[in-house]
N, C-alpha and C positions, 0 to 999 in steps of 0.2 A: 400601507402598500401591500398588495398581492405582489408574495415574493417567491419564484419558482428556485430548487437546487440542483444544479446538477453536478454529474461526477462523475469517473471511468471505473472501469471494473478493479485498476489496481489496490481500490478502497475494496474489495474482498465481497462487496456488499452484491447478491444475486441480484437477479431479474427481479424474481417474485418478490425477496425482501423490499425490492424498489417499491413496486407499487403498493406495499402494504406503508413505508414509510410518505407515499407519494412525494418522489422524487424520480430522475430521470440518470439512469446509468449510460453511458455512452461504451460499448463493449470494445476491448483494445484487440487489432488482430492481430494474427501470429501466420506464420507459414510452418507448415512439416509435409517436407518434402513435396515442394511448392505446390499444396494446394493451402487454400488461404481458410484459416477458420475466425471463428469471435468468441471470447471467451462469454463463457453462460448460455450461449445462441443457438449453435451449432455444433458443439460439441461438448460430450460430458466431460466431469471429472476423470473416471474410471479411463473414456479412452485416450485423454490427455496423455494420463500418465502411461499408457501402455505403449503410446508412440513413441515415449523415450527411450529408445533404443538406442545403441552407438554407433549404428550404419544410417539414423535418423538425419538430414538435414533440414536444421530448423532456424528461423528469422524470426524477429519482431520488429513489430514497425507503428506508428501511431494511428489513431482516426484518422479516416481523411476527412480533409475540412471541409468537405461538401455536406459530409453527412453531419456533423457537428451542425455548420451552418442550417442546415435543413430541419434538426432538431430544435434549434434555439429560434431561428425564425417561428415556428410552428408556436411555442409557449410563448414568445412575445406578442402574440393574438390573445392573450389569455392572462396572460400576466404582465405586471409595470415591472419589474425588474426581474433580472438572473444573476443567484451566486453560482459562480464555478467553481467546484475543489478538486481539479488534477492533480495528480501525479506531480510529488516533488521533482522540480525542475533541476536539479542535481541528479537525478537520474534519468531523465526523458528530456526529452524537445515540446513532448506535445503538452506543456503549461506555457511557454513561449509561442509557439505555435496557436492559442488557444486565445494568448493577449493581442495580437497582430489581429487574428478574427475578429477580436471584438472592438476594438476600435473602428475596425473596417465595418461592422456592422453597426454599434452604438455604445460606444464604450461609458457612457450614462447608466446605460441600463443594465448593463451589462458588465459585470465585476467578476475577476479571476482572483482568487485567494493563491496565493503565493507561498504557502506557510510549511514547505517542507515538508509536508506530511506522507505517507504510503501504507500500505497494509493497514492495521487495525488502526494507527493513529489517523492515516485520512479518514476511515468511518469516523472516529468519534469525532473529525473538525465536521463531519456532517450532520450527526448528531446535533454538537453544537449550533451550530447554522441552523435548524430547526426549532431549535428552544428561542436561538432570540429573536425568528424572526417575531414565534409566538409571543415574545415582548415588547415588540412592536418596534423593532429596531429596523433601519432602511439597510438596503443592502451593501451600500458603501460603508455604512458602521460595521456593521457582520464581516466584510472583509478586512477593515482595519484592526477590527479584532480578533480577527483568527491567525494574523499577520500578528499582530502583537506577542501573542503567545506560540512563535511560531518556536522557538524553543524549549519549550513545558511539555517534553517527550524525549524517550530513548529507545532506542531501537535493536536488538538484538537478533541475529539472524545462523543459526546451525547450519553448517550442510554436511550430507554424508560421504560427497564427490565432488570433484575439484572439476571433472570432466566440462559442464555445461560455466563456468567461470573461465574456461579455458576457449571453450567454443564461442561466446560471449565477446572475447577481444579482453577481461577484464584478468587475465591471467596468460603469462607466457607459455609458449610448450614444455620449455625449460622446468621454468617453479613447477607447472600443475605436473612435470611427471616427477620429481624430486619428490613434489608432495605425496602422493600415489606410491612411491614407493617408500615412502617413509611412514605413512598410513596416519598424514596428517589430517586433521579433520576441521577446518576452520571456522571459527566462531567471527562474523564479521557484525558492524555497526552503523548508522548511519550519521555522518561528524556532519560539524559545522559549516553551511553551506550545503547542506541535503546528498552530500555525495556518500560513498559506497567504500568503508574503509577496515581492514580486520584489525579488528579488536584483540583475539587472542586466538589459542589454536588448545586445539584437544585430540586425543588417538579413541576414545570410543564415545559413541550415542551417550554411554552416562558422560561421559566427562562433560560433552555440549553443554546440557542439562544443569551439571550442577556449578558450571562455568557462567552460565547462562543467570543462573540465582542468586548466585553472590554478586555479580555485576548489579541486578535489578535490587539488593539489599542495600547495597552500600548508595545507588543511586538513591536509593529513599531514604536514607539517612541525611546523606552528605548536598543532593540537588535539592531535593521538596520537603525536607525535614521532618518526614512523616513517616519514621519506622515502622510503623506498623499499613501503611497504606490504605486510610482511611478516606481522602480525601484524592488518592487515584486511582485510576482507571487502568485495571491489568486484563493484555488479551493474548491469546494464544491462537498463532495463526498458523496452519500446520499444510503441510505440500503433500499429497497422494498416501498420507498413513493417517488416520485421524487418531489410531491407538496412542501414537505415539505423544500428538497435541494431549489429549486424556493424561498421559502421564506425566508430564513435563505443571499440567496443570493441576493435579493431584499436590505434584508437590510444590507447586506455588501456593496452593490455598491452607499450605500448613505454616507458610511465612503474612500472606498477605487476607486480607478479610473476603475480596470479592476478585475474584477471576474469570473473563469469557475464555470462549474458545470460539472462534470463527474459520471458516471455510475459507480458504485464497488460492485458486487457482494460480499456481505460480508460475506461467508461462516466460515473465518479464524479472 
């Protein structure tokens, strides 16, 4: 089978890296200060982050399924099936939104991968998806097995401000100004069911960091039994400082053998 993949930008993965993997990125919008952009499209990195300001008013919202439709129509001329690797559905609509499409379009041909994945873990379930189609596996296998292993991942997420979790709805005015003045800094994770839950909390950048490694240590002892992390895949996905991804991955690579760092536009 000629089998196409695609996926949204919250897999981290650019434009250009798309086409170099030849796959097809579907770009997630955002609003600031309602004019609408797409992430990797229309606007850079650089001025992402400079729009965040605190008089800033900013939205996110999913593809619309026109243009989803429009793209998959297009590769079903071309191709006998499409895997889809959205955005875990514990944090979005648009993998829910993405299964209704394709049934309504062909839901044969068409498979959505459900496996909870985001930032670097959604690349590497695309990754994946690529190796086997090269093994000659149909795309309803590729999805049952990305599905399978849809818990063979953790997730760890720093931030330095509680501000955009409070703008978000996913924190009270309350907590986030307790937090801010107590110069809480929280380390959250992605639990069971793909949703968005803090893990622990730190007062500085190192503390994140070294909060951050011991979590990723004892997971590889105690989850994948692989202290030394030979057999997984360590990334570093860093939001408008890349110094700081370098650092964080400096010192990952004195615990574990192989460490990325990727780019992720983190509007969402």
């Amino acid at each position: 089978m000629k089998i196409a993949v695609t996926t949204d930008s919250g897999s981290g993965i650019s434009q250009q890296e798309a086409k170099e993997l030849g796959i097809t990125v579907i770009p997630m919008p955002f609003s600031i200060d309602e004019k609408t952009y797409f992430e990797d499209v229309n606007i850079t990195e650089d001025a992402f982050y400079e729009a965040l300001k605190p008089s800033a008013t900013i939205h996110t919202s999913q593809p619309e399924l026109y243009t989803i439709e429009e793209i998959w129509q297009g590769l079903l001329k071309e191709y006998d099936a499409i895997v889809h690797i959205p955005l875990t559905s514990g944090l979005s609509s648009t993998c829910q939104s993405a299964i209704m499409l394709a049934s309504d379009i062909d839901e044969e041909r068409i498979q959505i991968v459900d496996n909870r994945k985001v930032s670097f873990s959604q690349k590497i379930s695309v990754l994946q998806a690529l190796k086997l189609i090269d093994e000659g596996k149909t795309a309803s296998e590729i999805k049952e097995l990305l599905e399978t292993n849809r818990d063979d991942n953790t997730i760890y997420i720093g931030l330095e401000t509680l501000d955009f979790l409070k703008a978000g709805g996913r924190l009270t005015p309350a907590v986030a100004a307790i937090g801010s003045i107590m110069k809480i800094k929280p380390v959250l994770t992605i639990v069971e069911g793909g949703h968005l839950d803090t893990f622990t909390r730190a007062r500085t950048k190192k503390g994140i960091k070294r909060e951050i490694i011991k979590a990723l240590k004892r997971d590889a002892i105690e989850k994948f039994n692989d202290p030394e992390g030979k057999d997984c895949y360590f990334g570093v996905a860093y939001a408008g400082n890349r110094e700081e991804g370098e650092v964080l991955q400096m010192r990952l690579l004195k615990h574990f053998l192989t460490v990325w760092i990727i780019l992720l536009l983190l509007s969402h």
